[in-house]
C-alpha positions in Angstrom: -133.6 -50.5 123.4 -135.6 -52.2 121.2 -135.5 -55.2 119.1 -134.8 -56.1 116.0 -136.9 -58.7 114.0 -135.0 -60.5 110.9 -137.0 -62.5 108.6 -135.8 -64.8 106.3 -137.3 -65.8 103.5 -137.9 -69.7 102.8 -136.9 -71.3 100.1 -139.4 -72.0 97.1 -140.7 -75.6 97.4 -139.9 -77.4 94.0 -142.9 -78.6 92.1 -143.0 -81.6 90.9 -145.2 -82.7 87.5 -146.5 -86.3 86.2 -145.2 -86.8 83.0 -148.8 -86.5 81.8 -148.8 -83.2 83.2 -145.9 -81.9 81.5 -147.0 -83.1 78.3 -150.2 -81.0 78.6 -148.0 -78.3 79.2 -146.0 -78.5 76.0 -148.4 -78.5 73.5 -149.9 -74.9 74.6 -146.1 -73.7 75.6 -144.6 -70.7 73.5 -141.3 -72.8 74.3 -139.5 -76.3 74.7 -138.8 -77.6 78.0 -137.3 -80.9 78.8 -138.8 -83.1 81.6 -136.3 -85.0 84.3 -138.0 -87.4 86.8 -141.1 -84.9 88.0 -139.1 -81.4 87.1 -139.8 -79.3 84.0 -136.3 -77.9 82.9 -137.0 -74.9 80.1 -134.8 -75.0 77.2 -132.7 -71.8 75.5 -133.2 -70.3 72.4 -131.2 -71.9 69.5 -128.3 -69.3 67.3 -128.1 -69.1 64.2 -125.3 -71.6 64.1 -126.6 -73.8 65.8 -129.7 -73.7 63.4 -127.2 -73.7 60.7 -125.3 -76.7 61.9 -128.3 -78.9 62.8 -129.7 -78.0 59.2 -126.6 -78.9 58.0 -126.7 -82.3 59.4 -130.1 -82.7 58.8 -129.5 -82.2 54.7 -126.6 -84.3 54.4 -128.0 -87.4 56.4 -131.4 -87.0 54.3 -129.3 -87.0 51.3 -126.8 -89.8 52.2 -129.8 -92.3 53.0 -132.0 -91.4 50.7 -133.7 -94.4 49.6 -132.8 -96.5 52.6 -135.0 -97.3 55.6 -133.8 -94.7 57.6 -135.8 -91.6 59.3 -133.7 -88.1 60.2 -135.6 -85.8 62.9 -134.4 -82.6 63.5 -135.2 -80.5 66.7 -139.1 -80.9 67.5 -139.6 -84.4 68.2 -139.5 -85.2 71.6 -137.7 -88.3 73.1 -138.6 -90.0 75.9 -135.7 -92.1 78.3 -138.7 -94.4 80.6 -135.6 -95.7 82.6 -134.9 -92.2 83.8 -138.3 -90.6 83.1 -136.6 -88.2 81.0 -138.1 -86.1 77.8 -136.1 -83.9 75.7 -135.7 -82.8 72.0 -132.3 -83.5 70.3 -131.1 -81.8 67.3 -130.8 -84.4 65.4 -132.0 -87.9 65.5 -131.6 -91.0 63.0 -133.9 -94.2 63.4 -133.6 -97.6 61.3 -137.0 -98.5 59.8 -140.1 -97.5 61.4 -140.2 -95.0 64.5 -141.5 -96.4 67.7 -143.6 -93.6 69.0 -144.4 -94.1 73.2 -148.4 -94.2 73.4 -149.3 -93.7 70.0 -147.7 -89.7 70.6 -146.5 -89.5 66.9 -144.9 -86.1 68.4 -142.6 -88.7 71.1 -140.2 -91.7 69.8 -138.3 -94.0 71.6 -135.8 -96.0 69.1 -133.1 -93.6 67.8 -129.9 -95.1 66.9 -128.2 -92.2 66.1 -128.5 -88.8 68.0 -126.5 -85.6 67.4 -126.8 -82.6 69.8 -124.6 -79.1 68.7 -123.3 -77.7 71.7 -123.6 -74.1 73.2 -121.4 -72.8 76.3 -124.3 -73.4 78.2 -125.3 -77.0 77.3 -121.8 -78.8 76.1 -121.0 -79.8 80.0 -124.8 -81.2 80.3 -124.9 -82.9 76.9 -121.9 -84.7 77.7 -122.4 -86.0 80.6 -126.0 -86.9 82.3 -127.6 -86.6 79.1 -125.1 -88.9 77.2 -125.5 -91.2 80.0 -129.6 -90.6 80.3 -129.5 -91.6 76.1 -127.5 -94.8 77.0 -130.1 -96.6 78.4 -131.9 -96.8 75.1 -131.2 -100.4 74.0 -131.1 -98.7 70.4 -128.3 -96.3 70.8 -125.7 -96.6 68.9 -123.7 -93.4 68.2 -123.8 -90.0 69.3 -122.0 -86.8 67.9 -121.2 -83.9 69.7 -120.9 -80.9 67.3 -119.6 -77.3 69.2 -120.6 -74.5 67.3 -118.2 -72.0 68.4 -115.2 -73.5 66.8 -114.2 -76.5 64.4 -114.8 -79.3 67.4 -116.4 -82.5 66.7 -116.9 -85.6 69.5 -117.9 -89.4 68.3 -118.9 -92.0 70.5 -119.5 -95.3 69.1 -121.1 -98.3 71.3 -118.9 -101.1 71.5 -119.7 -104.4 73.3 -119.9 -104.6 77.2 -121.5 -101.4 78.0 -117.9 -99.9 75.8 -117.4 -96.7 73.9 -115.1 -95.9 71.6 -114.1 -92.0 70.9 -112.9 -90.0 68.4 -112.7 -86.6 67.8 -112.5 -84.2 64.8 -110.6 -80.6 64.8 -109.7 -79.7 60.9 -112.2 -78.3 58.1 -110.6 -80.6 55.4 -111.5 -83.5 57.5 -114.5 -85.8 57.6 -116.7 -87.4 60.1 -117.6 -90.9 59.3 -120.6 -92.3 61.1 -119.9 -95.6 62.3 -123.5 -97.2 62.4 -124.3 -96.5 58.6 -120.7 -95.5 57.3 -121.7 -91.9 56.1 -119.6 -89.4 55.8 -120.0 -85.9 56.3 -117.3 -83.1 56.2 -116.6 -80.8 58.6 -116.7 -77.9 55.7 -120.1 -79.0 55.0 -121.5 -79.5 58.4 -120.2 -75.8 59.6 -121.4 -74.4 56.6 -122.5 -70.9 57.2 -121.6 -70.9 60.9 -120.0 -67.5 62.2 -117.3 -68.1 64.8 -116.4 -64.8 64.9 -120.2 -63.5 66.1 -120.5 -66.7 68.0 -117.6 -65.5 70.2 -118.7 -61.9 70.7 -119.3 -60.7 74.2 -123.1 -61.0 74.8 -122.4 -57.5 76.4 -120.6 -55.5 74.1 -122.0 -52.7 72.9 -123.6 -51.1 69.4 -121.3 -47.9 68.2 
């Protein structure tokens, strides 16, 4: 009778990078990754609605404070969190006056006020919770908007005093979001301009006839 020999495979040590490292890494990357205390955390693929939405956004902000001393970002400039040695790329950012970019990286601010992300079914449980709470130890932040892009859903979160939110949420085309730090208003038949539900909420296996 002979024995048997079972091997089992160890798990894959996790690599760790400086944050210098991971910057390094991101300007020769085909892709966006974000970066979380030492790990490097690669980023999906946008859809088409969620382009469409962030555009959307993007256009009706620029046009709303046009002339004012605000700046809108939309999807490649980084952010970095240095409480929670955090980098990542929201959708949409708005800063008062002059961005504060961390070491001179004009590619990496630090002050947003206002930050929007559109949420997949991937992200939405993420961006809700340890991000929201990663972006809320800026001293800037003000307001953040959660926009899903599979159906007419939209979050507000409004910073109040002693570490307070205040939330409201949106859930009718013929309504409009005001934002509470610069009292814009955007509606949501504008912001889901374009935007497919119906292809959004197509199974990603089904099959071409």
């Amino acid at each position: 009778m002979t024995a048997s020999l079972q091997v089992t495979e160890q798990p894959t040590a996790q690599r760790y990078f400086t944050p210098e490292e991971y910057l390094a890494l991101e300007e020769t990357a085909e892709s966006k990754s974000e970066y979380c205390d030492g790990v490097i955390i690669p980023m999906t693929g946008a859809s088409t609605n969620h382009n469409h939405i962030s555009l959307n956004m993007s256009i009706a902000l620029r046009l709303a404070l046009k002339g004012l001393d605000y700046n809108v970002f939309m999807g490649d400039v980084r952010l970095w969190m240095p409480k929670k040695q955090f980098y990542t790329y929201p959708d949409v950012m708005v800063i008062l006056g002059k961005p504060e970019y961390y070491n001179n990286r004009k590619d990496t601010v630090i002050n947003p006020q206002v930050i929007i992300e559109v949420l997949s079914k991937s992200t939405k449980s993420y961006d809700r919770s340890d991000k929201f709470q990663f972006y809320q130890t800026l001293p800037t932040f003000q307001e953040y908007i959660l926009i899903d892009q599979s159906r007419i859903y939209v979050e507000q979160y409004c910073k109040l005093a002693n570490k307070r939110w205040s939330y409201s949420q949106y859930d009718e085309e013929d309504t409009a979001l005001v934002f509470d730090f610069f009292k814009v208003e955007v509606s949501l038949a504008d912001m889901y301009e374009k935007v497919d539900f119906e292809a959004e909420n197509e199974p990603e296996d089904s099959a071409e006839e």
